[in-house]
C-alpha positions as CSV (number, residue, x, y, z in Angstrom):
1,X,0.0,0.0,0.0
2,X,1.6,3.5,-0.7
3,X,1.9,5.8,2.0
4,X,2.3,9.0,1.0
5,X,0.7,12.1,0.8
6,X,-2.2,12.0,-1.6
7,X,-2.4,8.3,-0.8
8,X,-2.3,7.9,2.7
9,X,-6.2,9.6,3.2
10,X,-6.3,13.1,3.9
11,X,-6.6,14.0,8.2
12,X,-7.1,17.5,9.0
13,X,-7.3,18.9,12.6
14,X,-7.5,22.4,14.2
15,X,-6.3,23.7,17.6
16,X,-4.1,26.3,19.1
17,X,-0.9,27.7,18.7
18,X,1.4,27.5,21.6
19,X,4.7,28.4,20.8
20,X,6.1,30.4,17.9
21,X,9.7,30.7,18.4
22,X,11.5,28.1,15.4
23,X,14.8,27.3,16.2
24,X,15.3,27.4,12.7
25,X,13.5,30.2,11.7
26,X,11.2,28.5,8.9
27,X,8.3,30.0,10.5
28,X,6.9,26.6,12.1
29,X,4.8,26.8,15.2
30,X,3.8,24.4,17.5
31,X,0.0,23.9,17.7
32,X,-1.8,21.7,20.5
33,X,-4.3,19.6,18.0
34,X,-8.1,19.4,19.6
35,X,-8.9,15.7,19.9
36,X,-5.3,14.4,19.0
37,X,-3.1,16.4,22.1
38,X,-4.4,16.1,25.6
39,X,-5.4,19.1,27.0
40,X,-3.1,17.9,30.1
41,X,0.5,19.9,29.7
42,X,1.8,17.7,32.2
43,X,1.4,14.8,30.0
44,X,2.2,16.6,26.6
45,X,4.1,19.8,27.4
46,X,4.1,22.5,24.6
47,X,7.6,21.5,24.1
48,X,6.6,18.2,23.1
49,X,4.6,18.7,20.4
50,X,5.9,18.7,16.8
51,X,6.6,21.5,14.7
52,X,3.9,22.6,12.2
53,X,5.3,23.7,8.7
54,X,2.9,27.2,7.6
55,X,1.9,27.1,4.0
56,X,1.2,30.1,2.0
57,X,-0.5,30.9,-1.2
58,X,1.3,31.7,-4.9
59,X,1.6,35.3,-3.6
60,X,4.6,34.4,-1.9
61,X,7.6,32.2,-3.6
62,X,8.8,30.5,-0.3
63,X,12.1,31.1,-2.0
64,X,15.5,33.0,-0.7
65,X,13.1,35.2,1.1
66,X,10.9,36.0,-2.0
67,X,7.2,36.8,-0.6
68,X,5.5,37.5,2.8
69,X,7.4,35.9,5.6
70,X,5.5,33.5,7.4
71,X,5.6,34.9,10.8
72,X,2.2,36.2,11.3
73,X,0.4,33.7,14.0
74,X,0.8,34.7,17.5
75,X,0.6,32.2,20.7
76,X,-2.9,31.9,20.9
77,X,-4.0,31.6,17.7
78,X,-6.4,29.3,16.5
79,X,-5.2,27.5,13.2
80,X,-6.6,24.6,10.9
81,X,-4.3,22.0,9.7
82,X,-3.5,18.5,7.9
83,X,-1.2,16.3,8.7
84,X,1.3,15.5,5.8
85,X,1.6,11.7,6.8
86,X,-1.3,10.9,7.7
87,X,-2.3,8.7,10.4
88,X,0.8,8.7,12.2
89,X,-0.1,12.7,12.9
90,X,3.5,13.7,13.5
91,X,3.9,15.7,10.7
92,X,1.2,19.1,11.0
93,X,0.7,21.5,8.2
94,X,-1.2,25.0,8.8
95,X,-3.5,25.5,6.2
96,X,-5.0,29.0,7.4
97,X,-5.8,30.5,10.7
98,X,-9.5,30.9,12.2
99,X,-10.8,34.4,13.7
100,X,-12.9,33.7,16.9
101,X,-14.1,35.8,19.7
102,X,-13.5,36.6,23.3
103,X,-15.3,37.9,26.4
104,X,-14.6,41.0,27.7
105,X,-12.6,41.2,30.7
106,X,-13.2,37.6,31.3
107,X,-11.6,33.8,30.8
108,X,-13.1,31.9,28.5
109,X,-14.8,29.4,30.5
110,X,-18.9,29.5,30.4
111,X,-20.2,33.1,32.3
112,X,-21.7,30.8,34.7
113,X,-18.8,29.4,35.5
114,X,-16.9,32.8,35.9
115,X,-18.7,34.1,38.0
116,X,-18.9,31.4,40.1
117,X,-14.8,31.5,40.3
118,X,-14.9,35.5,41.4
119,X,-15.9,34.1,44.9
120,X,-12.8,32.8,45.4
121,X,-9.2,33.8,46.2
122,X,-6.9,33.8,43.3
123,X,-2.8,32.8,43.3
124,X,-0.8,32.4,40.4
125,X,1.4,29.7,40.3
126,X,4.8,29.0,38.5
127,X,3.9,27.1,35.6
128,X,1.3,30.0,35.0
129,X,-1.9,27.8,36.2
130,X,-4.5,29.6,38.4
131,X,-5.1,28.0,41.9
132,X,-8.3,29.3,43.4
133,X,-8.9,29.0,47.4
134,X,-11.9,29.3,49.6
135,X,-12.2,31.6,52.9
136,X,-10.3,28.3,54.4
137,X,-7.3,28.8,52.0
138,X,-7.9,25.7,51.0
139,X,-7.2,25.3,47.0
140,X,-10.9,24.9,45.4
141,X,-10.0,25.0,41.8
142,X,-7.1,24.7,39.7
143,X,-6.7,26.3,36.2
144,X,-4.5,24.8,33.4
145,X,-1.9,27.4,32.3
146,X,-3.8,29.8,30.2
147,X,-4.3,29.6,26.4
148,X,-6.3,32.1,24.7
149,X,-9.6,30.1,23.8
150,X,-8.7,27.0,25.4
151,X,-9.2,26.4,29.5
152,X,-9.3,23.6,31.5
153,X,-10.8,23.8,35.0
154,X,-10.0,20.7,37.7
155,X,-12.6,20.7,40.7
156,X,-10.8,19.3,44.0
157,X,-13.7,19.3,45.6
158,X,-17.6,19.3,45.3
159,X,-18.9,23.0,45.4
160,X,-22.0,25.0,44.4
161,X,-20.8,26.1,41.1
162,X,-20.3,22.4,39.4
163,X,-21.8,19.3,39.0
164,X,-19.9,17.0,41.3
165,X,-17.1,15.3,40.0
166,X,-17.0,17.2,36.7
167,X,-16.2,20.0,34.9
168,X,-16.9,21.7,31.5
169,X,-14.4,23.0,29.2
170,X,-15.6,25.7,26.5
171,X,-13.6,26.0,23.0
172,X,-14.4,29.3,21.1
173,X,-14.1,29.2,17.5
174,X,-15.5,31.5,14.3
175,X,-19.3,30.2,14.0
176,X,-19.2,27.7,16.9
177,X,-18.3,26.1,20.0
178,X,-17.1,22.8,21.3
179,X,-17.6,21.6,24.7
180,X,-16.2,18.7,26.9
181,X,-17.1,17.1,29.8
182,X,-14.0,16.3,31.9
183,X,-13.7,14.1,35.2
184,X,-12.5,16.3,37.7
185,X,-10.4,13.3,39.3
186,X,-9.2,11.3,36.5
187,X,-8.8,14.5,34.0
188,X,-10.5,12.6,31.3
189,X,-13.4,12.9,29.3
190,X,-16.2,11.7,30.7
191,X,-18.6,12.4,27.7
192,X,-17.8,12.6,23.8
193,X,-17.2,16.2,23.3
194,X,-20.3,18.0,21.4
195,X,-20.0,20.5,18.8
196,X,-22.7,23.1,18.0
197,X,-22.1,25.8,15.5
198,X,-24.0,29.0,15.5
199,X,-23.7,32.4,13.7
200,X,-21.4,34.9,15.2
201,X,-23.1,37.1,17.4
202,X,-22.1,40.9,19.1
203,X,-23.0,41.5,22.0
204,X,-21.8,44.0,24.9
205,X,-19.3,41.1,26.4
206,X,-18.3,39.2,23.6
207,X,-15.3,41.1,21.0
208,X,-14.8,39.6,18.0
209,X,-10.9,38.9,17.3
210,X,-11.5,40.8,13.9
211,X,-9.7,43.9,13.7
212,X,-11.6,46.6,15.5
213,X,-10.6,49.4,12.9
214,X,-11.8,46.7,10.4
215,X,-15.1,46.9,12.4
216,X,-15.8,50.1,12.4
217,X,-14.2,51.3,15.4
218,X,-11.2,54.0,14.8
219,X,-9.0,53.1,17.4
220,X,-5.7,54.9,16.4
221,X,-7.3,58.4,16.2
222,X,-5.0,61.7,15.6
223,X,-5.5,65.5,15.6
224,X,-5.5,67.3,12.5
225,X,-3.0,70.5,13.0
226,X,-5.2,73.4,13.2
227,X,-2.2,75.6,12.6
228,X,-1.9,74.8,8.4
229,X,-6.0,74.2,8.5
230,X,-5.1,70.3,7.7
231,X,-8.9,68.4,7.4
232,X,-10.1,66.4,10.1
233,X,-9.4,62.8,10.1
234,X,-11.4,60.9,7.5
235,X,-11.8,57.6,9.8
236,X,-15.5,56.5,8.7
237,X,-15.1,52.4,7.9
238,X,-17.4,50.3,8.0
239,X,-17.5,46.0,7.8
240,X,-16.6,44.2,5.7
241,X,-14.8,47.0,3.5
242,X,-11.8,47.8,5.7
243,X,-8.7,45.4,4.8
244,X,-6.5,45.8,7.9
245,X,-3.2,44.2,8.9
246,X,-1.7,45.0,12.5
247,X,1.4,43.7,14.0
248,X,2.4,42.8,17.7
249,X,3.9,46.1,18.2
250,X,0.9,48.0,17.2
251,X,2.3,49.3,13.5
252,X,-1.0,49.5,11.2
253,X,-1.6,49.5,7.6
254,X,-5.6,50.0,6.0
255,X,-6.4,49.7,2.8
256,X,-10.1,51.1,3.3
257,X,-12.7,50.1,0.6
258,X,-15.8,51.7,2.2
259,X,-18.5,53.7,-0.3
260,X,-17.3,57.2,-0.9
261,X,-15.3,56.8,2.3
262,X,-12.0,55.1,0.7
263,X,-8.7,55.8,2.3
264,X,-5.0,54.4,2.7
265,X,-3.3,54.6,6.0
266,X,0.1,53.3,7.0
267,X,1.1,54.0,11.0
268,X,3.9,53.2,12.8
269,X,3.0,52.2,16.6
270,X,4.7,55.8,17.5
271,X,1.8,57.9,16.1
272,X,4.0,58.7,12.8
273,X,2.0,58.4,9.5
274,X,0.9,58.9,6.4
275,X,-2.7,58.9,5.4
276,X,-4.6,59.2,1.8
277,X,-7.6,60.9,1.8
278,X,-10.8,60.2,0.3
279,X,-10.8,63.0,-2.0
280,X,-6.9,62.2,-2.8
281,X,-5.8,64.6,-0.4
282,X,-2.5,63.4,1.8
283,X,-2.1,64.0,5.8
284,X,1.5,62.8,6.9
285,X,2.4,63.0,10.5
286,X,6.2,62.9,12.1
287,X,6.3,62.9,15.6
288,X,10.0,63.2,15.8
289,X,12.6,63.9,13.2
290,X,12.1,63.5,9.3
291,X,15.5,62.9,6.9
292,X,15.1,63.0,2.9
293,X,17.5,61.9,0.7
294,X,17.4,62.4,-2.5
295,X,20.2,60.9,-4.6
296,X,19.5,62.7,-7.9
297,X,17.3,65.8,-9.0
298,X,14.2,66.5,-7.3
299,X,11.2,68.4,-9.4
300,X,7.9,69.6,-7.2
301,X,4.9,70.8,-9.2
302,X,2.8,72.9,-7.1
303,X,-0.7,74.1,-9.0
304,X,-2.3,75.7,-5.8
305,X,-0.5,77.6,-2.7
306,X,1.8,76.7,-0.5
307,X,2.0,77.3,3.5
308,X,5.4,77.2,5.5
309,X,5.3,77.5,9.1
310,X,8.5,76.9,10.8
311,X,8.4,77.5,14.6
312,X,12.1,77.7,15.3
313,X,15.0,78.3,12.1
314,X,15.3,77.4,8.8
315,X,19.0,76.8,7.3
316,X,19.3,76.4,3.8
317,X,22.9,75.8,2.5
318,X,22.9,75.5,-1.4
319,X,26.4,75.4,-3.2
320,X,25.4,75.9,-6.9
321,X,23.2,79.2,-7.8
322,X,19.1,80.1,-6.1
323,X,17.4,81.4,-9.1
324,X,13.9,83.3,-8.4
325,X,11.5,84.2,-10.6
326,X,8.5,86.0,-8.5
327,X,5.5,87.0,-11.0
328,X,4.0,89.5,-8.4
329,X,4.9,91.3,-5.1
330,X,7.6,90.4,-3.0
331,X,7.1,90.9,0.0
332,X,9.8,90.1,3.0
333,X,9.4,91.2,6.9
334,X,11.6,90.5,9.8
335,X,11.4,90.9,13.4
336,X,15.0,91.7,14.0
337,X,17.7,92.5,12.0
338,X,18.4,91.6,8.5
339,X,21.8,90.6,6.7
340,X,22.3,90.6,3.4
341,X,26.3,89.8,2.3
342,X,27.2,89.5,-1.4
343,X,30.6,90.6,-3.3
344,X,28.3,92.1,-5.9
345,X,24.6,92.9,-5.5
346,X,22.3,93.9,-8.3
347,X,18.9,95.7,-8.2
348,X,16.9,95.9,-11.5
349,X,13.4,98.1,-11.4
């Protein structure tokens, strides 16, 4: 029987990212597979798993550096995959990534469930678990070291907020969610896991992992310089037509498709950018020093006015000849004194 890929059936999985940093830089992650890792780190650590090879599209040559590099998923992120041979599942591939959502200012776990935990004492431990203890300081609850979407709570003991003996873990994933029951003694499943899919739905606790600026929400907002009259900020997206990509840092670029609203915005997490207008216009903020070279000639074509405001000096140093031509008045007023020196100066009415 051949055993390869494309004869060995095809097994595709999805689960969470958990560590990012390739030795060898290829841009592999390590992703804990739902169904195929055990949620228990003690019996797979992170470290254990196998190293994911990313796949791209014909965008990007995955050649000498040709094309995007493929270092965009964070820890955390949720990612569907194949495995190349097979069966044997040693051997992931990331096919794409999957947007989900999260609570607001809460865990993941069910609401009940949360707010059930808030009546107890909270310590963090080493390994970056939660241990939760009651008025006695005895530990109540133990929480697996967090990843984003993906909790498992262990009951130690009976108590008011779970059915004795076990516990229920919530997945959140884009249109659905998959939840396991877990024995709260033996840490397995105690029940086959069920998986409902629903619509994505907004609501006042639950955010979306899409993007907020892609939303509809301007979240890197400026203010225009009143000084040179520059227009107010143009910010008026709405979904599906903002394209946004935002790194880890905070650096921004939108490509905004929205009716009669269409801009182009590049900002660096410093507050420095450059921003196209609807109309065509161009807004470019530096919040600290600008430098232009320019190696050859340089040629500016200005059809309207133009507005210099300098608040401290201006030092021009040109070596060749400044050649004015002024079609009207010129007019030239100075505070202070003036100083004018030339070998030769020539004044033509």
């Amino acid at each position: 029987m051949k055993n390869f890929l494309g004869q060995n059936g095809f097994i595709w999985w999805f689960g969470v990212v958990e560590d990012i940093n390739d030795p060898v830089q290829l841009g592999r992650v390590r992703v804990r597979c739902i169904g195929w890792h055990t949620d228990d780190k003690d019996k797979i650590p992170t470290e254990s798993l196998p190293w994911a090879i990313p796949m791209f599209d014909t965008q990007s040559a995955s050649r000498k550096g040709v094309g995007e590099s493929p270092t965009g998923l964070l820890v955390g992120s949720w990612v569907l995959g194949f495995f190349v041979d097979g069966a044997r599942a040693q051997e992931p591939a990331v096919l794409a990534s999957i947007s989900g959502s999260y609570i607001l200012g809460e865990d993941t776990a069910p609401k009940a469930l949360v707010q059930s935990l808030q009546k107890f004492d909270e310590q963090i431990n080493n390994d970056g678990s939660k241990s939760l203890t009651d008025d006695s300081g005895e530990v109540v609850v133990e929480q697996s070291a967090t990843i984003d979407g993906l909790t498992q709570y262990k009951h130690l003991k009976d108590n008011e907020f779970g059915k004795a003996g076990t516990t229920t873990v919530e997945y959140v994933f884009s249109g659905g969610r998959t939840y396991k029951t877990v024995d709260t003694d033996t840490r397995k499943d105690v029940a086959p896991q069920s998986l409902i899919y629903s619509a994505p739905t907004l609501d006042e606790n639950r955010v979306p992992d899409i993007n907020a600026l892609a939303r509809g929400v301007q979240t890197k907002p400026y203010v225009p310089d009143s000084v040179i009259s520059e227009p107010a900020d143009p910010y008026a997206a709405e979904y599906p037509y903002n394209k946004v990509r935002e790194t880890e840092s905070g650096h921004v670029k939108e490509y905004d498709d929205t009716p009669d609203k269409e801009r182009i915005r590049e900002l660096h997490k410093s507050g420095t950018f450059y921003q196209v207008h609807p109309d065509g216009s161009v807004s470019t903020h530096i919040v600290k020093d600008n430098y232009t070279v320019i190696a050859g000639n340089d040629s500016v074509h200005v059809t309207g006015n133009v507005k210099l405001v300098v608040d401290a000096n201006v030092d021009a140093d040109i070596t060749g000849y400044l050649k004015m031509n002024i079609g009207e008045t010129c007019d030239i007023t100075s505070g202070k004194n003036m100083t004018l020196i030339a070998p030769e100066i020539h004044l033509n009415p």
